[in-house]
C-alpha positions in Angstrom: 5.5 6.9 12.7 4.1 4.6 10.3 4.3 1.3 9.5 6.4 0.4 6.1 5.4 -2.8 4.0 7.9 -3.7 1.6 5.9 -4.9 -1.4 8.4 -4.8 -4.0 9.3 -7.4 -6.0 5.8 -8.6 -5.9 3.6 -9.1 -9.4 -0.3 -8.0 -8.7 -2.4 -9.5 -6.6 0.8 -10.2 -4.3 0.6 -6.3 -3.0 -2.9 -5.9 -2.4 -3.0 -9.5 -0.5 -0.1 -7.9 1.8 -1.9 -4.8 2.5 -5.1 -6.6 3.2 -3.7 -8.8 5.9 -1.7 -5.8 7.4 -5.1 -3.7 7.6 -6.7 -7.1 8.9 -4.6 -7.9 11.7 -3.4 -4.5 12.8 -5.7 -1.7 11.3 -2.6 0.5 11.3 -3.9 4.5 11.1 -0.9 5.2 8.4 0.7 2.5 6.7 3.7 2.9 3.6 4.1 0.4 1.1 6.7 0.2 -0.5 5.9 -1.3 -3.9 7.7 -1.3 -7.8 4.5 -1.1 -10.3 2.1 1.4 -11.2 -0.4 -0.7 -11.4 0.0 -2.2 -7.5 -0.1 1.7 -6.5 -3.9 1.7 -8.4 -4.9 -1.7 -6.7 -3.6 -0.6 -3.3 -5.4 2.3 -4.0 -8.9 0.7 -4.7 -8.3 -2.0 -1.6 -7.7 1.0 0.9 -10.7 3.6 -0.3 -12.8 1.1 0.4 -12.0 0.2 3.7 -11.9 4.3 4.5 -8.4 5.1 3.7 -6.8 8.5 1.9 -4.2 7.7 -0.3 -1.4 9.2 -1.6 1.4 7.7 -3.5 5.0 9.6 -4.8 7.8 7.8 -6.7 11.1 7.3 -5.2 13.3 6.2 -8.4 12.4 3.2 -9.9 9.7 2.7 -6.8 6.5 3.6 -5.3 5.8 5.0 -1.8 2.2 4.3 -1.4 0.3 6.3 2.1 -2.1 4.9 3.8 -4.0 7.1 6.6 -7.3 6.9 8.6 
């Protein structure tokens, strides 16, 4: 089951930061975040290629559902 990190709510580079320190202090192998602006889904994006991560993101409503996995 994976980890859920509710980013929402949370103007750029809020998101990312969140994401980071999740990756940093638990290196979760699938993490969801939970975040409300295209543009957090394409900076979560970047963050987690980089550190090895496939990404896949789908909209729920209003929101973004952004997958993480080693």
């Amino acid at each position: 089951m994976a980890d859920v990190l509710d980013a929402r709510g949370y103007s750029c580079p809020i998101p990312v930061v969140m994401v980071q320190k999740e990756v940093a202090a638990n290196s979760p192998a699938t993490l969801d975040v939970l975040v409300d602006a295209r543009v957090a889904v394409e900076n979560i994006t970047r963050f987690a290629e980089s550190r090895g991560y496939k990404v896949s993101f789908k909209e729920e409503g209003p929101d973004y559902r952004v997958t993480l996995n080693r």
